[in-house]
C-alpha positions in Angstrom: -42.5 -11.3 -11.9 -40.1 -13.8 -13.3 -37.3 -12.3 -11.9 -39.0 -12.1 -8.5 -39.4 -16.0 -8.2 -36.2 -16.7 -9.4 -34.8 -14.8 -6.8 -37.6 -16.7 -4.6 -36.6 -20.0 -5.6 -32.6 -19.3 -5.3 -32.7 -17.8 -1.4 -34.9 -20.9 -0.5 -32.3 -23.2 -2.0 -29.7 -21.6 -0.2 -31.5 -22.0 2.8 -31.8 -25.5 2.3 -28.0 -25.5 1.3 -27.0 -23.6 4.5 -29.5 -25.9 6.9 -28.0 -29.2 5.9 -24.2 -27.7 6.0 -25.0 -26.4 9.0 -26.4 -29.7 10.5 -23.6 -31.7 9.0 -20.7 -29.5 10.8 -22.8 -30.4 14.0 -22.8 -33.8 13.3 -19.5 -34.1 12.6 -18.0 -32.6 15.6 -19.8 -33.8 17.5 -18.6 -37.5 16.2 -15.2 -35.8 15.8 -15.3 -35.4 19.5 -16.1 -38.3 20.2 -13.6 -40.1 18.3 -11.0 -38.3 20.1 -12.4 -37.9 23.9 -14.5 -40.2 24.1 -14.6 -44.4 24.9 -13.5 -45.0 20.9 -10.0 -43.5 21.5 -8.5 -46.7 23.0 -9.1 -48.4 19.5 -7.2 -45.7 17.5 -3.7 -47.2 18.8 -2.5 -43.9 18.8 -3.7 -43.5 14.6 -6.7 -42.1 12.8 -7.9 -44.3 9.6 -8.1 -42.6 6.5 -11.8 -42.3 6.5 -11.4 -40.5 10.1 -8.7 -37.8 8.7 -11.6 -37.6 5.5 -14.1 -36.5 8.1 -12.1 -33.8 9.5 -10.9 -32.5 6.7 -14.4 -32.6 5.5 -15.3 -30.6 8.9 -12.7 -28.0 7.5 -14.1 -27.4 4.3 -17.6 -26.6 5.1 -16.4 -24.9 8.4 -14.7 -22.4 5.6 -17.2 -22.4 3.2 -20.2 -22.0 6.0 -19.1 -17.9 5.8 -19.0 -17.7 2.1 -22.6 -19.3 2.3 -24.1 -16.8 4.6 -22.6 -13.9 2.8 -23.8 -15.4 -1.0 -27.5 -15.1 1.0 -27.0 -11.7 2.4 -25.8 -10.7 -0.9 -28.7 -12.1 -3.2 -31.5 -10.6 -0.2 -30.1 -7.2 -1.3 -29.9 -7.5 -4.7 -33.5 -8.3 -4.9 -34.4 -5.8 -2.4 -32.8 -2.7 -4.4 -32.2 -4.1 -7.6 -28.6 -3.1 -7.9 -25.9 -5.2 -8.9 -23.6 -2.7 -7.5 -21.9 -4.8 -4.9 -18.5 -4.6 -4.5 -15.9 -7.4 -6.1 -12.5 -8.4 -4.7 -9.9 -9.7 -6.7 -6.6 -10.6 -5.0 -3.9 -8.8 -5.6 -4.4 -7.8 -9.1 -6.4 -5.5 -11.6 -9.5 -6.8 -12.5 -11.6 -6.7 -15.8 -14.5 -5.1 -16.6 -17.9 -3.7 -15.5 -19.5 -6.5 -14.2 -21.0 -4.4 -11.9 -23.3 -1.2 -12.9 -25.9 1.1 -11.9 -29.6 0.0 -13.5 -30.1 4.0 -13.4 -26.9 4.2 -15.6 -29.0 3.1 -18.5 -26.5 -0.7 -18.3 -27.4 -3.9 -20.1 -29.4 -2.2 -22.6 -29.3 -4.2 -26.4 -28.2 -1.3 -28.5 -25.6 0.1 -27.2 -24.9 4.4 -28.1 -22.2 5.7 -29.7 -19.3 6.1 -27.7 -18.5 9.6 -27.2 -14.9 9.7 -25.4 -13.4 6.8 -26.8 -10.0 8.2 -25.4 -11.4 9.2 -21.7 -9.9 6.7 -18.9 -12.7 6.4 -17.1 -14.7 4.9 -20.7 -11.6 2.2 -21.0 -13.7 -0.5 -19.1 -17.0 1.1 -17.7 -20.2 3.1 -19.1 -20.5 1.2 -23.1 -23.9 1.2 -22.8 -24.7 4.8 -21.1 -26.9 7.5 -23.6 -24.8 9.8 -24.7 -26.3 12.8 -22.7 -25.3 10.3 -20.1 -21.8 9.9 -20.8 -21.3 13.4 -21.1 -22.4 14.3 -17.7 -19.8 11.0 -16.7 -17.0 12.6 -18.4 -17.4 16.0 -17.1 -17.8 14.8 -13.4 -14.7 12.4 -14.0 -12.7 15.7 -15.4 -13.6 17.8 -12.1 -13.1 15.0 -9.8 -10.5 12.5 -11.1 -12.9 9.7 -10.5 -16.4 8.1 -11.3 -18.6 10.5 -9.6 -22.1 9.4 -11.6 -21.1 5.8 -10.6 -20.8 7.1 -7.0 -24.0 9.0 -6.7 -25.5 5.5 -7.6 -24.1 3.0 -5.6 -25.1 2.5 -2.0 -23.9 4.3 0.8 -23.5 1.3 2.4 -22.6 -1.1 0.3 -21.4 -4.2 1.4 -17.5 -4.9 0.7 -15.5 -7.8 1.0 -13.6 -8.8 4.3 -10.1 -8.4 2.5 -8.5 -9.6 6.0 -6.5 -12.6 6.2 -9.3 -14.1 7.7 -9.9 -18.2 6.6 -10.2 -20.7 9.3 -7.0 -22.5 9.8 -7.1 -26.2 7.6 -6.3 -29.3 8.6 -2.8 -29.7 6.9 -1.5 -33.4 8.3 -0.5 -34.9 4.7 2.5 -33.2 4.5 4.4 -32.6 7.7 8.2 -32.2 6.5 10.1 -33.6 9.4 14.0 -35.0 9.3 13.5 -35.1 5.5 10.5 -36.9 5.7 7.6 -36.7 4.2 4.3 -37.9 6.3 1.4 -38.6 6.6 0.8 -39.3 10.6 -0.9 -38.3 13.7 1.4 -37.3 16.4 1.8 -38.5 19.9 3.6 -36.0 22.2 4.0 -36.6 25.4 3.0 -33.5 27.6 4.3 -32.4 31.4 3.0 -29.1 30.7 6.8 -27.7 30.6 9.4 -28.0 28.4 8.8 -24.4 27.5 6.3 -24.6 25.0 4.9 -21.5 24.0 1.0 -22.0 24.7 -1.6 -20.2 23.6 -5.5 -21.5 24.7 -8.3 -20.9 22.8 -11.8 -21.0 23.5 -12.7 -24.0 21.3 -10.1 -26.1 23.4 -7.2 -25.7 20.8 -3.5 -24.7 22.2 -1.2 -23.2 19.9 2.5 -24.5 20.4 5.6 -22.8 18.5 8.8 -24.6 17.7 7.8 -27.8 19.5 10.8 -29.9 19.6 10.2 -33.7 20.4 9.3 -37.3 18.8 7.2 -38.2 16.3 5.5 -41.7 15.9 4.9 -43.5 12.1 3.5 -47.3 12.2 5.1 -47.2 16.0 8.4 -45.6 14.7 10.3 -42.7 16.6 12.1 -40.1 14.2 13.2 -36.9 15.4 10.9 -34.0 14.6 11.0 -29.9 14.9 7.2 -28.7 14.2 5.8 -24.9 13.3 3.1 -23.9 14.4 0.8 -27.0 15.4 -2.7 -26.4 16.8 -3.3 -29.6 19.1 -5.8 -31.1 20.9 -5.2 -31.8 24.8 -6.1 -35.7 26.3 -6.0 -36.5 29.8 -1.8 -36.9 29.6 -1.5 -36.9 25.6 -1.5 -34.6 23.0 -2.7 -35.6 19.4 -1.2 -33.5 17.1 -2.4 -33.2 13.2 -3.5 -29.5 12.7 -0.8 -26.3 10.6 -2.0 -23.4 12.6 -1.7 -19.7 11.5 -2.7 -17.1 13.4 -5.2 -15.3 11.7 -6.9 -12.0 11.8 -11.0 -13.0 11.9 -10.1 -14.8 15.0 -7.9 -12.1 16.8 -9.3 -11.2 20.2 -8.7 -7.8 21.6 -9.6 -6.0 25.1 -12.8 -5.2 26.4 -11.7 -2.0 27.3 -10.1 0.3 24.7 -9.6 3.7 24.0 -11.8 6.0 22.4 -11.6 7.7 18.9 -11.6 10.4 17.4 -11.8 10.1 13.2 -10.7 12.9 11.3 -11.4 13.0 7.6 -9.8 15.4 5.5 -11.1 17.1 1.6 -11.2 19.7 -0.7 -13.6 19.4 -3.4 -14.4 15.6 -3.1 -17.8 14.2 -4.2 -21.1 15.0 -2.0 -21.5 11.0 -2.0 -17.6 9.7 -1.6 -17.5 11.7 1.7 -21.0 10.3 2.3 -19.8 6.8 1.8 -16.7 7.5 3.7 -19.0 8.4 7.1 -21.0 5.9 6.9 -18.4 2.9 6.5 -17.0 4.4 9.8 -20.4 4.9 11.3 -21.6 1.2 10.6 -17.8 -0.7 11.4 -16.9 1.1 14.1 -18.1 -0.3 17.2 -20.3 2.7 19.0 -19.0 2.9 22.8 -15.4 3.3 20.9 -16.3 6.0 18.3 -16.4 9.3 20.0 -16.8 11.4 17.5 -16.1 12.5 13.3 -14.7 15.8 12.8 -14.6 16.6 9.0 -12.0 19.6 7.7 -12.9 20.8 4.2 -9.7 22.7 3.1 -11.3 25.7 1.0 -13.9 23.6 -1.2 -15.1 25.5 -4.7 -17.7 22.9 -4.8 -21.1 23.8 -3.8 -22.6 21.0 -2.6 -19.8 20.7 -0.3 -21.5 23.9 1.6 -25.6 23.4 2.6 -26.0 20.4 1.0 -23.1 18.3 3.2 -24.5 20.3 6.2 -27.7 18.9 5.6 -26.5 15.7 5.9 -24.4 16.1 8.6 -27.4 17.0 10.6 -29.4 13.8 9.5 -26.4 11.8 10.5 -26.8 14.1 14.4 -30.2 13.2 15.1 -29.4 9.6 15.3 -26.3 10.2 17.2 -25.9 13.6 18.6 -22.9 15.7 18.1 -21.4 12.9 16.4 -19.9 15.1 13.1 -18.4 17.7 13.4 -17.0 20.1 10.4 -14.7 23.0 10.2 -14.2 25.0 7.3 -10.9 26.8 6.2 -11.2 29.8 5.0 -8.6 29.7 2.6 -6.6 26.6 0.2 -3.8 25.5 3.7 -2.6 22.1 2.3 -2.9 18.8 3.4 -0.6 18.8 6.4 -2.7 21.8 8.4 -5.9 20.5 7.3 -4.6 17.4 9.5 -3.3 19.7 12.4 -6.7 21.6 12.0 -8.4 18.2 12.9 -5.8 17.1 15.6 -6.6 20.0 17.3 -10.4 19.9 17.4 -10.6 16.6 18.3 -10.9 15.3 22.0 -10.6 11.4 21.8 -7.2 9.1 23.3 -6.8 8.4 19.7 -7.1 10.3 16.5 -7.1 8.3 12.9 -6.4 10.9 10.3 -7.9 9.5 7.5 -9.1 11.2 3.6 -12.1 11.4 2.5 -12.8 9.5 -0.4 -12.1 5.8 1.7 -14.5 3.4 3.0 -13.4 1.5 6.3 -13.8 -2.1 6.6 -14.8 -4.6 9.0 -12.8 -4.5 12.2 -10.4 -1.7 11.4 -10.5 0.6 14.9 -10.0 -2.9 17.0 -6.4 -3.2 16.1 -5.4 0.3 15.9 -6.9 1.1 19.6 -4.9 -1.9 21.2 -1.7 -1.5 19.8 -2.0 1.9 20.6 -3.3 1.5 24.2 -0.2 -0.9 24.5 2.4 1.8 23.5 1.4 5.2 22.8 4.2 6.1 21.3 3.7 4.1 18.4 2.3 5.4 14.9 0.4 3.2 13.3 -1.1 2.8 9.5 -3.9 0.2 8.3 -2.8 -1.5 5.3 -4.5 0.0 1.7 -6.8 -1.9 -0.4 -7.4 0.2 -3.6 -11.1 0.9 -5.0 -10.6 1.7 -8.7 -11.1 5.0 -10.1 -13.8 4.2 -12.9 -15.5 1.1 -11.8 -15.2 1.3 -7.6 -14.4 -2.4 -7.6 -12.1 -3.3 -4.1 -8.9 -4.1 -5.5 -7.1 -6.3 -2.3 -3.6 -5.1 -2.3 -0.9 -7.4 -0.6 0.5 -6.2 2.5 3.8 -4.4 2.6 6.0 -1.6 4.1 5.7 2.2 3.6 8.7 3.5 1.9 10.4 6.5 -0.1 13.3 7.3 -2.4 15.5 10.2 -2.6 12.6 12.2 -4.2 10.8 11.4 -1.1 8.0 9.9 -2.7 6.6 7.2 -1.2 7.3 3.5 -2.7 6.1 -0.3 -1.3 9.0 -1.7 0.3 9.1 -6.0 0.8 8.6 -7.1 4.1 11.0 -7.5 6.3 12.5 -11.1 6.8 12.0 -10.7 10.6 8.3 -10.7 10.6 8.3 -13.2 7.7 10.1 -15.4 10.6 7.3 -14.8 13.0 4.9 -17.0 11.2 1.8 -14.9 12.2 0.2 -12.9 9.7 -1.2 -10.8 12.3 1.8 -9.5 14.0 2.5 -5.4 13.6 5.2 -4.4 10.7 8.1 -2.2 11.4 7.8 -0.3 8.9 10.3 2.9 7.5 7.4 5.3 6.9 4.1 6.0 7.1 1.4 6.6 3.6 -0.1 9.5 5.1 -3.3 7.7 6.5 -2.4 7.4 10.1 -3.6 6.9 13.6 -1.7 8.0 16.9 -2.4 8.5 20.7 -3.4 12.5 20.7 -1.5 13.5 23.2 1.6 12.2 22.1 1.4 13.4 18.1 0.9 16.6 19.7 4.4 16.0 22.0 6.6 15.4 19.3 5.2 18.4 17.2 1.8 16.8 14.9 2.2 17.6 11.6 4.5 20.1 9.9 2.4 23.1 8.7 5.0 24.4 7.2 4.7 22.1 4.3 2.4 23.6 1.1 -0.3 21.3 -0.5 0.6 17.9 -0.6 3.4 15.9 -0.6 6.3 15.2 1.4 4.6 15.4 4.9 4.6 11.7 5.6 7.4 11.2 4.9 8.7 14.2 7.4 6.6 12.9 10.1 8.0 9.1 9.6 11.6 10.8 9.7 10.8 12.2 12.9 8.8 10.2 15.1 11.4 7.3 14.6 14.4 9.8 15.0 12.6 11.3 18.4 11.7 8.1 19.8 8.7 6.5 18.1 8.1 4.2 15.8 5.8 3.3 12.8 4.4 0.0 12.2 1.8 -1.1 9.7 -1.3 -3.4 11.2 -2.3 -6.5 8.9 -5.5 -6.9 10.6 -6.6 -2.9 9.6 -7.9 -2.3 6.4 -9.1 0.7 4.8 -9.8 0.8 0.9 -8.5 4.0 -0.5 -10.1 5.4 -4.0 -7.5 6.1 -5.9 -7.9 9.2 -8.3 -7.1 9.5 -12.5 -6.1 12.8 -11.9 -5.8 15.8 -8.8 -7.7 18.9 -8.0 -5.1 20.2 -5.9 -2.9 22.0 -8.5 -2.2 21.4 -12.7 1.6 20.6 -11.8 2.4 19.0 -8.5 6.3 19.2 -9.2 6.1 22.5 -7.7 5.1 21.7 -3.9 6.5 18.1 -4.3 9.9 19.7 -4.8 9.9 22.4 -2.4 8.3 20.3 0.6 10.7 17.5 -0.3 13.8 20.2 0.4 12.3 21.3 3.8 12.3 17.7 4.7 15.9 17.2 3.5 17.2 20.7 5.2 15.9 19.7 8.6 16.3 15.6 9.4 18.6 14.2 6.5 21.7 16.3 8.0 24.6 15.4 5.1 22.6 13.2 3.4 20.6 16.1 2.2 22.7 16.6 -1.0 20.7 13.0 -2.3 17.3 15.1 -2.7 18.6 17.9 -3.8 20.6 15.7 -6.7 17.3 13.5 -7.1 15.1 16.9 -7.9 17.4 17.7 -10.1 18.5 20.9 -7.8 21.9 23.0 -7.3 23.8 21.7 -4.1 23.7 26.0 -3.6 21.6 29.1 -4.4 18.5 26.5 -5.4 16.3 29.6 -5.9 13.4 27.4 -4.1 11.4 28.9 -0.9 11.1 26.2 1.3 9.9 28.4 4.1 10.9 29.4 7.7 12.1 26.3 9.6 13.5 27.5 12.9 10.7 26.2 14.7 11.3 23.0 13.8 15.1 22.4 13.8 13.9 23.7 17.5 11.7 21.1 18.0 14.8 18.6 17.2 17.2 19.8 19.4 14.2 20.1 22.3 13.2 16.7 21.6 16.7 15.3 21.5 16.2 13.6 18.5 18.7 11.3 16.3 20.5 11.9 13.3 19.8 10.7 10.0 22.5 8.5 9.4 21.2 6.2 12.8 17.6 6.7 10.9 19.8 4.9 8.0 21.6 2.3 9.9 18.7 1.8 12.6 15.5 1.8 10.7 15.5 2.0 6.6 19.0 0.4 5.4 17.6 -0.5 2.6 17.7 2.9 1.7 21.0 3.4 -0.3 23.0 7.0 -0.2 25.4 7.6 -3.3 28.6 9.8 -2.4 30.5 9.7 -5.5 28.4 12.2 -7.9 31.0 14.7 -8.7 28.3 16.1 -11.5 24.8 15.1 -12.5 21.5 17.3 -14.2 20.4 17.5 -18.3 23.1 16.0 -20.5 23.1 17.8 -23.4 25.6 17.6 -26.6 26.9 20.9 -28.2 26.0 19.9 -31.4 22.1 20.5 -30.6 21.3 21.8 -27.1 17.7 21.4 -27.0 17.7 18.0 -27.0 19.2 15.8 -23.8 20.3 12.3 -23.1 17.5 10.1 -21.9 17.0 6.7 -20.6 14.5 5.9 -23.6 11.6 3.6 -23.2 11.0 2.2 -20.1 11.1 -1.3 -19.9 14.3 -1.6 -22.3 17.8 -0.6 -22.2 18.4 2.1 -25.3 19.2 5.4 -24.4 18.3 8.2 -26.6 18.6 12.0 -27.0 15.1 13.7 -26.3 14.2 17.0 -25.9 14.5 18.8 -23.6 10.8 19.3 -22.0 9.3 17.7 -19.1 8.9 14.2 -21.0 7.0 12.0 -19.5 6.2 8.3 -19.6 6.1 6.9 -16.0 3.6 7.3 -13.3 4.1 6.7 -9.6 1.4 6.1 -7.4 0.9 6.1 -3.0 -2.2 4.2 -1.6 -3.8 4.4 -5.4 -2.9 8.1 -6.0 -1.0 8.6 -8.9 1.3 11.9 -10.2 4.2 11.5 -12.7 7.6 11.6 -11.9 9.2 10.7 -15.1 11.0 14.4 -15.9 13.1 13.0 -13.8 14.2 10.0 -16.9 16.3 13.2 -18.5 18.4 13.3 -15.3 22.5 11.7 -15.6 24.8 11.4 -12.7 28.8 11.2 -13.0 30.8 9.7 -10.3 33.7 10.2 -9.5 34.6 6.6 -10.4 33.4 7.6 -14.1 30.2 5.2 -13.8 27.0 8.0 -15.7 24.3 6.9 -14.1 21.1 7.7 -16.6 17.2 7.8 -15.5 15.5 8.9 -11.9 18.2 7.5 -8.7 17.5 3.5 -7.8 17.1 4.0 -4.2 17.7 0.7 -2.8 20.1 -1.5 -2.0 18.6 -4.5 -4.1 18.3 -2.8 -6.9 20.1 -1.2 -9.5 21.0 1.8 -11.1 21.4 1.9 -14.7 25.1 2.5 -16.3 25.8 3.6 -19.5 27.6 0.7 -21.3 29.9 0.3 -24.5 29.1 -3.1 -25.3 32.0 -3.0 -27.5 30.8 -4.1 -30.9 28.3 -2.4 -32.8 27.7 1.5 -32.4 24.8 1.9 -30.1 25.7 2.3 -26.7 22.9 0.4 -23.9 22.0 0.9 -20.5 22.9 -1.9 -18.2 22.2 -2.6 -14.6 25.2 -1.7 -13.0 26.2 -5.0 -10.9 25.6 -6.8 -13.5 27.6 -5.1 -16.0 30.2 -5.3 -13.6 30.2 -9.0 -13.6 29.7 -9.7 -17.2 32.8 -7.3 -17.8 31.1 -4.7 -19.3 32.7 -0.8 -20.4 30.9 0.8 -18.0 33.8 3.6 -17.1 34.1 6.4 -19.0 36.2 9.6 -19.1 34.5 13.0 -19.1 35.0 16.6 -18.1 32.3 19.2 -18.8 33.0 20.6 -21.9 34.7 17.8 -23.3 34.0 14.4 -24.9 32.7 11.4 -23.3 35.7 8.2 -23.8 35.1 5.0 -22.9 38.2 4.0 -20.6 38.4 0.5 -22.5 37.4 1.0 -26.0 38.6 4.4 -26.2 35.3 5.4 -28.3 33.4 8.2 -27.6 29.9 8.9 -27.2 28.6 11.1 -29.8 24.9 11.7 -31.7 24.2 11.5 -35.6 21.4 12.6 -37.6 18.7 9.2 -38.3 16.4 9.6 -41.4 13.8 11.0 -39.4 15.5 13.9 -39.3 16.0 13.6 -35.3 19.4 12.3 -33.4 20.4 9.1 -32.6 23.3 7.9 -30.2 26.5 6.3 -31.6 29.8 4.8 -30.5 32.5 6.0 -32.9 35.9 7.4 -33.0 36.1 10.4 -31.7 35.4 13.8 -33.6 34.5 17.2 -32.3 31.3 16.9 -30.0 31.6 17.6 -26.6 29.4 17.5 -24.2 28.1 19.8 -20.9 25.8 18.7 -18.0 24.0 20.4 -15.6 25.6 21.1 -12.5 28.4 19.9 -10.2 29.8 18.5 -7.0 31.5 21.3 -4.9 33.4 22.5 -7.8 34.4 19.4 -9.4 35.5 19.8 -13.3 36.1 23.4 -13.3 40.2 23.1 -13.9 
């Protein structure tokens, strides 16, 4: 009862709260208006008092806050309605701390907590403290079959509210610092206006124009100074312009056609949660605008799980009744991998558009708009939301900042900065060019099917975005990434699809390399670690394909390089690279060590592990790939995974030339500080430092292990892996 009219008493207060805010923004533009239309303009002389520019910035404020206001109500309505305080958080841009936010039929804010049964589980690290233990064991052992928080799922709403993670505030009134000639101002701006000088003009409804780069004269206490503006909102006069608003463009107020295509939603699984998928539908259902929403076709790519069968077709029929042959579902019949569960949807769908999406996502507020218009405008364009991340173990939104899709030479994807060219736009809602695509897509039907859909050639997961992004740009599409879409992706602890991924990672990533990378194919093959010939890996039949390329007279891979991703950075002189491995002890190798830090050490020679690289919150390691050493022909060794880009480094091995422990140094900058970064080596041989003349060599430490040493030179030589067309073998 008490907790009923305190929730009573709190919704009437905001009430009251949002009445008088919403009375006062009336008010004041309506005196706002006044002040600047009507008779009271002739005694500004051309300059609003302070208390004037304090109005409208108060105007701003509760204009911005008037959103946050409604939503607090909305929020506290369905809290007492349900009694859940599962509603969704957003932090920007970072990882947030701890369950805030729990099921009341998880057995949460009890006083005594229970012993903690899994005090090493993942998904216990910051969620669950105060579940029973019968609880947490039916926790751990849906986390363990699913990779994420499946009791938290099957207790949160299916249509939970989530936060608008769009760059969405109203624009503020920003006139007390206008930088202009090195001045720094505080002004209103008189600009005399013809209607020419080639202003880019943009109306809007509310009787605001948008000017870009206005060139022309600025007036402090009657004084003329040259000025360039940005982007200025302004208000028009009879044959004046006052000027005193910064304007971004911003995504809440984007406008887009009436008309639009339709869409078709495809959602892809195998074994996901009964309620993820369920969550998944209905965030599409509810923000996707009906007369644009033809239909939801679901594949389920040879599901073990049970509930996945009757109990999902159950559902599906609840969701038909309201909208009639609204799902649909097709089944596989046996495990065919991500990219022809995708085909399988392209194909059954009937839409202008498809959006190929996962399962275990929820859509937000005003996704489809953006994708449908862009695509209407071009359809040969490719196009990806940007990923907001729901964590694994508590489901809280995680906003992500937007970026570029990217890979390395592994051909796993990477977030690349954004490029300096949209930066110079100055509108955050402008499409990004972007070098790939995460695998969440959307695409006019009709032409994805032209230029070949997906690969089906490649097994499992892995890979296949990055061969579609290779060859829509290099058979004349293009990929670019929409700041106004967002779609929060749960990311997964852990995969269902198979106990080592390294397996179709690797072979799809050679099928890739053997038909669009052309010469630069020997970079994947070196970055997996793989012989240049005779690699003993199946990567399946591609005559189809390298078909497909000549039909579709597509590019090569080095205009992909120069044209679309130069930030991607080829290295041509390896002469020899693979496991390093000193014949005093061949089961251990040369590593990069710990990671941050700059030691290298002798490990063994197993598939160590201590990194983990994630795309759109899934996560798989890589870090087998820290034993790996490349040679060049320049006598640089390369130690750890291939640095990619052109802004970043590799890591060299370095004699710093005092003491006996050699380090690992980025290479530019070892360069510049003068560092012995050249060394003289032949398989077989020792390893010399061209300056100091010392050799690399190991020694036994107290722990009975190895340890790397700079000495003079005895007997160890060392062999590595494989090498370059032959190189070393006189």
């Amino acid at each position: 009862m008490l907790r009923r009219n305190v929730l009573r008493v709190l919704s009437i207060g905001l009430l009251l709260v949002f009445a008088l805010n919403l009375l006062l923004i009336f008010y004041t533009k309506r005196t706002v208006q006044e002040l600047i239309l009507g008779d009271r303009q002739n005694k500004l002389h051309f300059a609003l008092s302070e208390l004037n520019w304090t109005v409208m910035d108060r105007l701003s404020r509760l204009e911005a806050n008037l959103q946050h206001l409604k939503q607090t109500m909305k929020l506290a309505t369905k809290q007492s309605e349900d009694g859940l305080g599962m509603l969704a958080t957003v932090k920007d841009e970072k990882h947030p701390f701890p369950d805030t936010a729990h099921a009341k039929e998880g057995g949460f804010f009890k006083e005594n907590p229970h012993k903690v049964l899994f005090p090493d589980s993942e998904l216990f690290k910051k969620w669950g403290r105060d579940l029973s233990e019968a609880q947490q064991k039916e926790a751990e052992d849906l986390f363990q079959k699913f990779g994420y928080n499946v009791y938290l799922s099957d207790r949160l709403p299916l249509d939970r509210t989530l936060p608008d993670t769009r760059d969405s505030s109203r624009d503020k009134l920003d006139y007390s610092l206008l930088r202009c000639g090195g001045f720094s101002l505080r002004w209103l701006l008189l600009l005399q206006s013809t209607g020419s000088r080639g202003l880019d003009q943009q109306l809007w409804d509310t009787g605001l124009v948008a000017l870009r780069h206005v060139e022309s004269s600025c007036i402090r206490d009657q004084t003329c100074v040259p000025c360039t503006g940005r982007w200025i909102s302004i208000h028009w006069t009879t044959r004046k312009v006052l000027l005193g608003f910064s304007l971004r463009k911003k995504c809440h107020w984007k406008r887009y056609p009436s008309q639009l295509p339709s869409l078709s939603v495809i959602l892809i699984f195998m074994d996901e949660a009964l309620s993820v998928i369920q969550r998944a539908i209905t965030s599409i259902v509810q923000r996707t605008p009906p007369r644009l929403l033809k239909e939801i076709i679901l594949v389920d790519d040879f599901s073990s799980n049970g509930e996945l069968k009757a109990d999902l077709d159950e559902k599906i029929k609840l969701y038909n009744q309201k909208s009639p042959g609204l799902l649909k579902i097709i089944r596989h019949t046996e495990r065919r991998g991500l990219a022809a569960a995708r085909n399988t949807g392209r194909e059954m769908a009937t839409a202008d558009v498809v959006a190929i999406l996962d399962a275990h996502i929820e859509v937000n507020v005003g996704w489809a708009e953006p994708i449908l218009a862009w695509i209407q405008e071009d359809r040969t364009v490719i196009v990806s939301p940007v990923f907001d991340n729901i964590l694994f173990d508590t489901f809280e939104l995680i906003k992500y900042a937007l970026a570029v899709d990217g890979f390395g030479w592994e051909l796993w994807c990477r977030y690349d900065a954004l490029p300096k060219a949209w930066v110079d736009l100055h509108d955050v809602t402008a499409p990004v060019r972007s070098p790939s695509i995460m695998g969440i897509l959307a695409a006019n039907r009709l032409f994805l099917a032209e230029i070949g859909s997906l690969d089906g050639g490649m097994l499992t997961y892995g890979g296949e975005n990055v061969e579609l992004s290779l060859r829509v740009w290099q058979c004349g599409g293009r990929i670019e990434v929409l700041p106004c879409s967002r779609v929060a992706h749960l990311e997964r602890h852990h995969k269902p699809y198979s106990l080592d991924l390294r397996i179709p990672l690797k072979r799809n990533a050679l099928r890739v390399a053997e038909i669009w990378m052309d010469e630069y194919k020997d970079m994947v093959y070196m970055a997996w670690n793989i012989p240049l010939q005779n690699s003993g890996i199946n990567f399946g039949d591609i005559s189809s394909r390298m078909a497909l390329r000549k039909r579709l007279k597509c590019k090569t891979f080095d205009w992909y390089l120069k044209n679309v991703y130069p930030l991607l950075k080829p290295v041509r002189s390896v002469v020899a690279y693979g496991r390093m491995k000193n014949t005093l002890d061949e089961r251990v190798c040369l590593d990069q060590g710990a990671v941050p830090g700059n030691t290298p050490i002798v490990h063994h020679c197993h598939q160590y592990s201590t990194q983990v690289l994630s795309c759109s919150g899934s996560s798989v390691s890589l870090l087998w790939l820290s034993l790996n050493v490349y040679y060049h022909l320049t006598g640089e060794f390369y130690v750890g995974p291939l640095i990619a880009q052109r802004d970043a480094d590799d890591r060299c091995l370095t004699d710093p030339g005092k003491g006996e422990k050699p380090t690992l140094e980025p290479c530019s900058k070892a360069v510049k500080n003068r560092l012995n970064i050249r060394w003289d080596f032949k398989p077989g041989r020792a390893v010399i430092n061209r300056v100091t003349r010392r050799c690399l060599e190991m020694k036994r430490d107290i722990w009975g292990g190895y340890t790397l040493v700079l000495r003079a030179c005895t007997t160890q030589v060392w062999t590595i892996q494989y090498t370059v067309r032959n190189w070393g073998s006189d």
